[in-house]
N, C-alpha and C positions, 0 to 999 in steps of 0.2 A: 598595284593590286596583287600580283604575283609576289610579290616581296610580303606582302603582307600574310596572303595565304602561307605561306613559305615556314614565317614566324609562329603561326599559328600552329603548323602543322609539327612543329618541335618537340612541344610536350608529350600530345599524342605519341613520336615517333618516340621516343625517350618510354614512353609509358609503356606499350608494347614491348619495346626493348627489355625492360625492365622484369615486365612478366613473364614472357618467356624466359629468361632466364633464372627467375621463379623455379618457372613449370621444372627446366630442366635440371637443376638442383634437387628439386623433388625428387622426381623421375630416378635420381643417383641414388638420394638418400633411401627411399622403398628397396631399392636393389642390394643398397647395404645391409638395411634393417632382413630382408629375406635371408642375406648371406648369413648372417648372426644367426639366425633360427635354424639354419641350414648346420648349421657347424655345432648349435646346440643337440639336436639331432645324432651329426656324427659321433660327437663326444661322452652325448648319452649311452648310445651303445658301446662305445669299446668300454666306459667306465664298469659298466652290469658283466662284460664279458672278463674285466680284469678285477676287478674287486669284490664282482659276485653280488653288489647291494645295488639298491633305487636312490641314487642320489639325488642331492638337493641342488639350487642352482649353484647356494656357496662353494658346494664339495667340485663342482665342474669346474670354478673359477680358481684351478690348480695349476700349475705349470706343465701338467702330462696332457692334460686335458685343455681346456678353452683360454687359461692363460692368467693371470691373479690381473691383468689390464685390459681384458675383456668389457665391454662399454655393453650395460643391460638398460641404458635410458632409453628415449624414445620419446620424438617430440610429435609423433601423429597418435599418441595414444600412453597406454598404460607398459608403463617399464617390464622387457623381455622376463617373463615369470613361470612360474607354471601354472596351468588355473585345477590341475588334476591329474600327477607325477603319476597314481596309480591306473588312469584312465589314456597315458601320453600323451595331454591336452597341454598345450600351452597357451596364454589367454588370446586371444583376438588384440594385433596389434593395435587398431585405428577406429579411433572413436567417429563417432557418429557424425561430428561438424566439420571432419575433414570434406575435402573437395572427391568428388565421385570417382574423377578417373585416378585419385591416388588408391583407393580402395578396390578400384579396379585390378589396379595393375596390383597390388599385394595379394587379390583372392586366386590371377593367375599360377597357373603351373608352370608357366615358363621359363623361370629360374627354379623350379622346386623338381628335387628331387628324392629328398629324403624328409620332409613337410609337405602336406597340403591341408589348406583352409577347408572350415566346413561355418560360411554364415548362415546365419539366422535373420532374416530381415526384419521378423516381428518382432522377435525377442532379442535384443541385440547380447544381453548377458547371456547366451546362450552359444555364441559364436565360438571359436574354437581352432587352432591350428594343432593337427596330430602330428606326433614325432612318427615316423614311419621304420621301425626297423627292418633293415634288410636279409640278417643271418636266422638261418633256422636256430641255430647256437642260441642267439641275442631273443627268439623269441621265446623260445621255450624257459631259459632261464627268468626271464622277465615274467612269464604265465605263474611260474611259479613262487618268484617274489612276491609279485603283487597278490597272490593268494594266502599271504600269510607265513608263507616259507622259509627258513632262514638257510643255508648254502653256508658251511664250514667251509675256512681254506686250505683245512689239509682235511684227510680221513684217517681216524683211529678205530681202536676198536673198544674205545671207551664209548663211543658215542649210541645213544639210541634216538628210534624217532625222528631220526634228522639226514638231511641232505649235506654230502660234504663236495667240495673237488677233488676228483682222485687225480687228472691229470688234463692237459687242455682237450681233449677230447671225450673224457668220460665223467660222468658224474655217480657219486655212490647212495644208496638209499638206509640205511641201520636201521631194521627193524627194533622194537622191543627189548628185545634179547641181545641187541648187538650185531647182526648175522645182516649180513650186506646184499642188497640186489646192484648192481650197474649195469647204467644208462648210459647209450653216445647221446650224446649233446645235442648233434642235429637231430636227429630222428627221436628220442626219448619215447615216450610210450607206443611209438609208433613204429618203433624195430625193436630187430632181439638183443636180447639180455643177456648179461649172466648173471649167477646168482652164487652166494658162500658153497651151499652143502640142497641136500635133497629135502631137508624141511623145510624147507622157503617155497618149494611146490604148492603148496597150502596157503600160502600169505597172501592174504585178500588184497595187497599190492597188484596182485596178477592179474584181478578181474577186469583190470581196463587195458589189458591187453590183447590187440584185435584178433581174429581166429588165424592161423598162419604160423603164426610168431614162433620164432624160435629162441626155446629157453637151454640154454647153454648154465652145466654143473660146472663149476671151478677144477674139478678132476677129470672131466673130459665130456662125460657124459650130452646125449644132447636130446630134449623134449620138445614137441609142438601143441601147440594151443590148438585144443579144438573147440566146438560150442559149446560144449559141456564137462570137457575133460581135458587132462592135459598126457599126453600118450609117450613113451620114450620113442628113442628112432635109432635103429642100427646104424 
């Protein structure tokens, strides 16, 4: 009887076996797939901080960046993509008929540090993982790409209308006319400036600049924003 139960009890033992070992494969693979998203993330932003543009997943799949052997597949869902470059959405890895706790453990934060999940339960095509940047640098250049902006890689004085890199620090604005405001990177319209000459005092560039600010002339001189005016300062 014993011997029989014994025989019996093999499969079972085997079958368990088997799942777990399942489970725990999984469990590796979700930790991978997060790593991937994770490093998409990182790569995202040093690309916007060195090349100035909103790249695509191809352009990330470079030797500087994520690597041309980079693995975008994905067997719990739809292959590593973006679902909205301009919104730093990348799609929701894990389709609906995955098992619960693998969706669990990918909508945690506990390997995430530069992504977090945001599900949707009702609407599953609404699900979403944000690339999270970290540099004030990376956010503000990015505010202003995805708004339409284009970021020159050097600064001339042919340029108008446009944003250029003056140096890893500072970014330059060309009026109309060609006549320059600059911006630090981290802080951009939220610290002071300089600007070409004293006609740029007037460049409605200025009006989203908060009261305080200090507007530095390329020849020395130095101005503050006030609510209504802009004042010199000894």
């Amino acid at each position: 009887m014993k011997s029989l139960i014994f025989i019996l009890f093999i499969p079972f033992y085997l079958f368990c076996a088997d799942s777990m070992a399942l489970k725990q494969q999984n469990v590796l693979y979700v930790q991978k797939l997060i790593e991937s998203e994770e490093l998409i993330s990182k790569n995202f932003e040093k690309y916007i901080l060195e090349k100035l543009e909103i790249p695509t997943i191809a352009q990330l799949k470079a030797n500087n960046y994520l690597g041309t052997n980079f693995i975008l597949t994905n067997k719990f869902g739809s292959d590593l993509s973006f679902k909205s470059v301009k919104e730093l959405k990348l799609n929701y890895a894990i389709s609906n008929d995955v098992d619960e706790y693998i969706k669990l453990l990918y909508n945690r934060d506990l390997y995430r540090n530069l992504t977090e999940v945001y599900e949707d339960a009702s609407v599953s095509s609404n699900s979403y993982t944000l690339i999270k940047l970290q540099s004030p640098e990376a956010i503000n250049i990015f505010k202003l790409l995805s708004s339409g902006e284009s970021i020159a890689s050097t600064c001339t004085s042919s340029l108008n209308e446009q944003y250029c890199n003056l140096n890893e620090n500072s970014i330059r604005w060309y009026n109309a006319t060609s006549k320059w405001i600059e911006y630090n990177k981290k802080d951009f319209e939220n610290g002071n400036i300089t600007i070409e000459d004293n006609t740029l005092l007037s460049d409605n560039k200025l009006d989203s600049l908060p009261v305080g600010t200090y507007i530095f002339i390329n020849n020395g001189s130095k101005f503050v924003k006030f609510l209504n005016n802009i004042l010199k300062v000894d």
